[in-house]
C-alpha positions in Angstrom: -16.9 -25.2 16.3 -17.4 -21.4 15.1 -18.2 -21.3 11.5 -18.2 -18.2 9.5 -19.3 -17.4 5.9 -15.0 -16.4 5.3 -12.5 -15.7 7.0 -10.1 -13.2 6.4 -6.3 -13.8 6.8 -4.1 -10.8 7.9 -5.9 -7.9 9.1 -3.6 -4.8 7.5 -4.5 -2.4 4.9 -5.9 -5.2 2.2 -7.4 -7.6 5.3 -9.1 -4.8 6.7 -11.0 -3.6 3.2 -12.0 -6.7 2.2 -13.7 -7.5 5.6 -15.5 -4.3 5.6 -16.7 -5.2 2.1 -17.8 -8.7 2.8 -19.1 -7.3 6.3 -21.3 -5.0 4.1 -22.7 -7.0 2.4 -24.2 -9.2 4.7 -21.7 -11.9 4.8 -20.9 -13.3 8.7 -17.3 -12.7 8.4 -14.0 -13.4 10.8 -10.5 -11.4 10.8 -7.6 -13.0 12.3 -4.8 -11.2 12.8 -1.3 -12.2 14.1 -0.2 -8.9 15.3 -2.1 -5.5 17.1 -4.2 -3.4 14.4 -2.8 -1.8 13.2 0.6 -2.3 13.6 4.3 -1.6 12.3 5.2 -5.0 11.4 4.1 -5.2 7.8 3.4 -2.5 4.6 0.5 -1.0 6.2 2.0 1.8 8.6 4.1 5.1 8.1 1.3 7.8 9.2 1.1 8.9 5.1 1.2 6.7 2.0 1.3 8.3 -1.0 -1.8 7.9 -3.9 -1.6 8.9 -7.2 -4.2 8.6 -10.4 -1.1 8.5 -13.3 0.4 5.1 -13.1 3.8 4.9 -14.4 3.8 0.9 -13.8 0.9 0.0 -16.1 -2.2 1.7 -17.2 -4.6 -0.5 -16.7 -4.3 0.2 -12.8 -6.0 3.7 -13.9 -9.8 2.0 -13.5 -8.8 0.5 -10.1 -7.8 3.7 -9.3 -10.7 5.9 -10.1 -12.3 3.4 -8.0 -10.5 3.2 -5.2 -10.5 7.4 -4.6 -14.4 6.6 -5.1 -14.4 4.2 -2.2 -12.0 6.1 0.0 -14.6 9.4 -0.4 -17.1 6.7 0.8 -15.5 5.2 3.4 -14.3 9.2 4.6 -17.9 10.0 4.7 -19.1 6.9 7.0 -16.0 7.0 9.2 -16.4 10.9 9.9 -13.0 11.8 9.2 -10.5 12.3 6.2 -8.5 9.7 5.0 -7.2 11.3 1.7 -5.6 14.6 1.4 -4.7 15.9 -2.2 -1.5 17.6 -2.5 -0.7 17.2 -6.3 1.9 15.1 -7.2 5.2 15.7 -9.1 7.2 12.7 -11.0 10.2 12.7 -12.7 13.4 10.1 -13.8 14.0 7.4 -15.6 10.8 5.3 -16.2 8.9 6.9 -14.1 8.1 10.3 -16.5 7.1 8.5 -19.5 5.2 6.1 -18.1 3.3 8.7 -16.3 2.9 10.7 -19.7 1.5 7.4 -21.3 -1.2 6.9 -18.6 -2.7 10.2 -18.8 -2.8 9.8 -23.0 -4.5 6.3 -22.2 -7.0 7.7 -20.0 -7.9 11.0 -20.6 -5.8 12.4 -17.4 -4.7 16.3 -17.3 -1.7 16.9 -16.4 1.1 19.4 -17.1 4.9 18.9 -18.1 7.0 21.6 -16.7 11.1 21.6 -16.1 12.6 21.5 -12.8 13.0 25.3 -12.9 9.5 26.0 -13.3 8.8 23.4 -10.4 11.4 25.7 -8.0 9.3 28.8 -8.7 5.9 26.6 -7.6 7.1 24.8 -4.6 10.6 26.8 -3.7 11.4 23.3 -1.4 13.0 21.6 -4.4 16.6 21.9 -6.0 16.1 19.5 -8.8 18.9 19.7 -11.9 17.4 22.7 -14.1 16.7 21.0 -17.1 15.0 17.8 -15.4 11.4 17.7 -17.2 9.2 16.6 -14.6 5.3 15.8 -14.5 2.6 17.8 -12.0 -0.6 15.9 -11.6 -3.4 17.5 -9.5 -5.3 14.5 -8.0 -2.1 13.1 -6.0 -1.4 12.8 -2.4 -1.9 11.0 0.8 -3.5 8.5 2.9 -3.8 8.2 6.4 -2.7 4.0 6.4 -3.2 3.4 10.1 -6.5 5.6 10.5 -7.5 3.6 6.9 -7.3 0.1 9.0 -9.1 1.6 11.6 -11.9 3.2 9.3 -12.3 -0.3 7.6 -12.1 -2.5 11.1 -14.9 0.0 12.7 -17.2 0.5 9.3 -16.3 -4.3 9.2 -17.3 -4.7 13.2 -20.9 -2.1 12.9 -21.7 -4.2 10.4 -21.3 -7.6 12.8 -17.7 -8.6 11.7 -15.4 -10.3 14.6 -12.0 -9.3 14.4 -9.3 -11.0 17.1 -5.8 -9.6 16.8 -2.4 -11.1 18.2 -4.2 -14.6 16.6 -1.8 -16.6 14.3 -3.0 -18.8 12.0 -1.2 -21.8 11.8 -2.8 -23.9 8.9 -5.5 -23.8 6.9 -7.0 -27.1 4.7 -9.8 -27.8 2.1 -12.8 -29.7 3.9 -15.7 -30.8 2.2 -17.6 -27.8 2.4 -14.9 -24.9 2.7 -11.9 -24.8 4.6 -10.6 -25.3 8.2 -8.5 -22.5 10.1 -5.9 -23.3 13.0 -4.8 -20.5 14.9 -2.7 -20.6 18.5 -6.3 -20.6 20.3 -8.7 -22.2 18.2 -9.9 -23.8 15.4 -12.6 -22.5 13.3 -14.0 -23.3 9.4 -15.7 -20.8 7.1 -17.2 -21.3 3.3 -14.5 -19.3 1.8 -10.8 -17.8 3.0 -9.5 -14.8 2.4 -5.5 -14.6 2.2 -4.3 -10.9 2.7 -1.0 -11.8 4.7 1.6 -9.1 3.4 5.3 -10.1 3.7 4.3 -13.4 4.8 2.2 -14.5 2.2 4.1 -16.9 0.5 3.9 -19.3 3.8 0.4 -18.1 4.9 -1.3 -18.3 1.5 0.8 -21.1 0.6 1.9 -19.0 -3.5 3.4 -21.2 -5.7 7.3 -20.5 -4.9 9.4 -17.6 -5.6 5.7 -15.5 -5.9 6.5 -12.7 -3.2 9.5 -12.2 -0.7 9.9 -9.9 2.6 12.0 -7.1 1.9 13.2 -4.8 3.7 12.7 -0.5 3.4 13.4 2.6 6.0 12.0 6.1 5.8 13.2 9.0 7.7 11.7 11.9 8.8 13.8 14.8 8.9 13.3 18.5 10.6 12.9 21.3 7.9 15.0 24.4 7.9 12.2 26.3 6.9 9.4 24.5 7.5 6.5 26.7 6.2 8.1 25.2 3.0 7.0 22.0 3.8 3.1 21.7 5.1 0.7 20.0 2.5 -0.3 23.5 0.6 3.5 23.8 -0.1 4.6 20.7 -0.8 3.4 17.9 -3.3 4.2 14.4 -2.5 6.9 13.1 -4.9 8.2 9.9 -6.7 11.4 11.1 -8.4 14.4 8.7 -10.0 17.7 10.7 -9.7 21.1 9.0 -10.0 19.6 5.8 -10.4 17.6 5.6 -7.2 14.2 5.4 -6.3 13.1 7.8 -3.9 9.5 9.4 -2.6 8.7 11.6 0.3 5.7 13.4 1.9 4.8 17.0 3.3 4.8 17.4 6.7 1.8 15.9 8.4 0.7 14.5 11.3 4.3 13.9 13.2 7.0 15.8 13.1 9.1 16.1 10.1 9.4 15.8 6.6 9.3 12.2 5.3 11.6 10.6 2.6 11.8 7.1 1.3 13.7 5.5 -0.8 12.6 2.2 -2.8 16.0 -0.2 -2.0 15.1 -3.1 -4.6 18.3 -4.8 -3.0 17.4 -4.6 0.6 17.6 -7.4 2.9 15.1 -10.2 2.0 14.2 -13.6 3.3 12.5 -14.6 6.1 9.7 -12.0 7.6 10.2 -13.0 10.7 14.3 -12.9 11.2 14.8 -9.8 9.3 15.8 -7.0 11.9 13.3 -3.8 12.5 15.7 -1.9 14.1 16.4 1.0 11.8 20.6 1.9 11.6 23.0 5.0 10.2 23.3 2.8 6.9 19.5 3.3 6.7 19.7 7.2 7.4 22.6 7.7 5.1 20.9 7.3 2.1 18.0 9.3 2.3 19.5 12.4 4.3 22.3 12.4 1.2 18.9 12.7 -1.0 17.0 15.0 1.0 20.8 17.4 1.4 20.9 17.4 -2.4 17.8 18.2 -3.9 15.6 19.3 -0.6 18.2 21.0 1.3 15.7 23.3 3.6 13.9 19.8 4.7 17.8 18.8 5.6 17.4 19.3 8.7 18.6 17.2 12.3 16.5 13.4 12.1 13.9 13.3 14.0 12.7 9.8 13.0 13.6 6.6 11.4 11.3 3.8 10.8 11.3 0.7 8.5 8.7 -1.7 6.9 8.3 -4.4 4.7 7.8 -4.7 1.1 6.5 -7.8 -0.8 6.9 -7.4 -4.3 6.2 -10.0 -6.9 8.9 -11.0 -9.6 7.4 -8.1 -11.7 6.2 -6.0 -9.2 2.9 -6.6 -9.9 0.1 -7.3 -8.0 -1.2 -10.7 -7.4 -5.1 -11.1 -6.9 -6.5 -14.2 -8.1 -8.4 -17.3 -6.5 -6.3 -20.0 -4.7 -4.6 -22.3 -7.2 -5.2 -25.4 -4.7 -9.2 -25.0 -3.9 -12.2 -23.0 -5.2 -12.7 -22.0 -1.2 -9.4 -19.5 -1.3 -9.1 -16.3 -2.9 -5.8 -14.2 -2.1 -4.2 -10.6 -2.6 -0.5 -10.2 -2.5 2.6 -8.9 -4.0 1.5 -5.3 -3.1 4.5 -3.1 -2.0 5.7 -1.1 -2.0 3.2 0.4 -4.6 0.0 -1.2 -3.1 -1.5 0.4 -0.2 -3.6 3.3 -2.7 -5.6 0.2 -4.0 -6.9 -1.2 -0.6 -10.8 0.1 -0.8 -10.2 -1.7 -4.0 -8.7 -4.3 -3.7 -10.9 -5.3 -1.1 -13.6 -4.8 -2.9 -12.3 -7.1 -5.7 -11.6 -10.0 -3.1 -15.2 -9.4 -1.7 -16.4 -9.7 -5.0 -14.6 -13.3 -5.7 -16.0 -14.7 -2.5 -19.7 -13.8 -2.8 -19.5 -13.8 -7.1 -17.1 -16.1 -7.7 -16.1 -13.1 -10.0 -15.8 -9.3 -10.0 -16.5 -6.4 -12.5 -13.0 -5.0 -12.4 -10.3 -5.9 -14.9 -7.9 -7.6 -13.0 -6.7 -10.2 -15.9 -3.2 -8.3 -15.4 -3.4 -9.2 -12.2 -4.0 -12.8 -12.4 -1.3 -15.9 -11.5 -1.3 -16.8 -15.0 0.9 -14.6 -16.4 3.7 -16.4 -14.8 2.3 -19.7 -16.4 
């Protein structure tokens, strides 16, 4: 029977870090994943994902974060290619400003508060309401998610990782001296396990119930009207609140078109598996109503439509802790749809639980006991 020193569940944007990190660091170290990698099945996919140093959620990401734009300049440097590309970032809305404003006076972060009429004379894209006050941080921007997985899957198999895609794990159980993995094609055991399973983690990593739940997002990508308005030196990546909804969106960059998103906390949830991929009009409709109002130039015909799954956790918070059922299991979950920033991090962290049974990085937050 194959043993390994862990084995990593879920090969995606948190799967693929922390097998690079354990890979690194000497440990003989399996990924299974159930689909291709990367694929579009999960959180970790939409050519750009947006990354920002001010956290509006909770302030004690900020650390994490400092780290994780440490490790992606690291992991840009051994892969040979960039990853990150800083934009800026404007935020504005309900929420989402003062919590912003909060994290930069916890942490010592420059920024600069400026009203939507000021942001229309720096980026000429926008048509926000005139008196919206809305925050400009420099450090923002983008990832590249699928080149990411690849970055850490390449950097994991040079340093002697085996990674096996379209492999499903079926169970996983304690045995005397770690645990035992059945997938479709084999069976294999490993001194410590490594749940990173997205939307499907609350079956894979067997969470206490109600942890984390699929649910269901689209993004569009739409063709600007004027689209020297729209490349990366003209356009910030934004996370704005406006009547009540949640929506985000992205310069133009490596496809076609200028991408919007919109956070639908009431989208349709359940089971990962029977909730349809197929992106619809009722998809569109929202985010081209968005993009006509307050982005009119990026207005233009669609030229894509795509949608993913989130996995939040009943706050929204992450969830990064050691298995609850045996000392051989550590798990991430609960990321999206604010997660995939934090993977160098994160895995990092889980890397850090498996070879030190604990890690240097506050993650207390993050723990399961706060829903003791």
């Amino acid at each position: 029977m194959e043993r390994y020193d862990a084995v990593v569940v879920g090969v995606g944007g948190m799967g693929s870090a922390a097998l690079y990190h354990l890979a690194r660091r000497g440990r003989r170290v399996l990924g299974l994943e159930r689909f291709d990698i990367p694929n579009e099945m999960g959180s970790s996919h939409g050519v750009t994902r947006i990354i920002r140093l001010a956290y509006f959620e909770h302030s004690s990401y900020v650390p994490l974060l400092r780290r994780a734009y440490e490790l992606w300049r690291e992991l840009e440097t051994e892969a040979g290619e960039q990853l990150l590309h800083i934009t800026g970032i404007i935020e504005a809305g309900e929420r989402i400003y003062e919590g912003a404003l909060r994290s930069c006076a916890d942490h010592g972060i420059p920024y600069e508060a400026i009203d939507a009429r000021e942001l229309g004379r720096r980026y000429p894209a926008f048509r926000l309401p005139p008196d919206l006050a809305v925050f400009w941080q420099a450090e923002g921007g983008f990832l590249l998610p699928e080149r990411c997985i690849v970055a850490h899957v390449n950097g994991a198999r040079a340093h002697g990782a085996v990674v096996r895609a379209r492999e499903r794990v079926l169970e996983w159980a304690e045995i005397e001296n770690g645990v035992r993995v059945r997938t479709d094609r084999r069976v294999v055991e490993a001194e410590r396990l490594v749940l990173t399973a997205g939307a499907w983690s609350q079956d894979v990593a067997r969470l206490p119930a109600g942890l984390t739940g699929a649910l269901r997002q689209a993004v569009a990508w739409f063709q600007p009207e004027r689209p020297e308005l729209f490349t990366p030196e003209r356009l910030p990546v934004f996370n704005l609140v406006l009547d009540g909804e949640h929506f985000y969106g992205f310069p133009v960059f490596g496809v076609p078109g200028f991408k919007v998103g919109r956070f639908d906390h009431y989208g349709a949830g359940g089971d990962p598996d029977a909730i349809s991929r197929e992106p619809t009009q009722e998809d569109e409709a929202p985010l081209r109503a968005f993009a006509e109002r307050y982005v009119p130039d990026g207005a233009g015909p669609t030229l894509a439509l795509e949608t993913c799954l989130f996995e939040p956790s009943p706050d929204e918070h992450f969830l990064i802790d050691r298995h609850p059922e045996t000392e051989h299991a550590v798990f991430g979950a609960g990321f999206s749809g604010h997660g995939f920033k934090f993977c160098s991090v994160v895995g990092e962290i889980l890397a850090d639980l498996v070879v030190d049974d604990k890690t240097r990085h506050d993650i207390d937050f993050l723990r399961l006991a706060r829903f003791a």
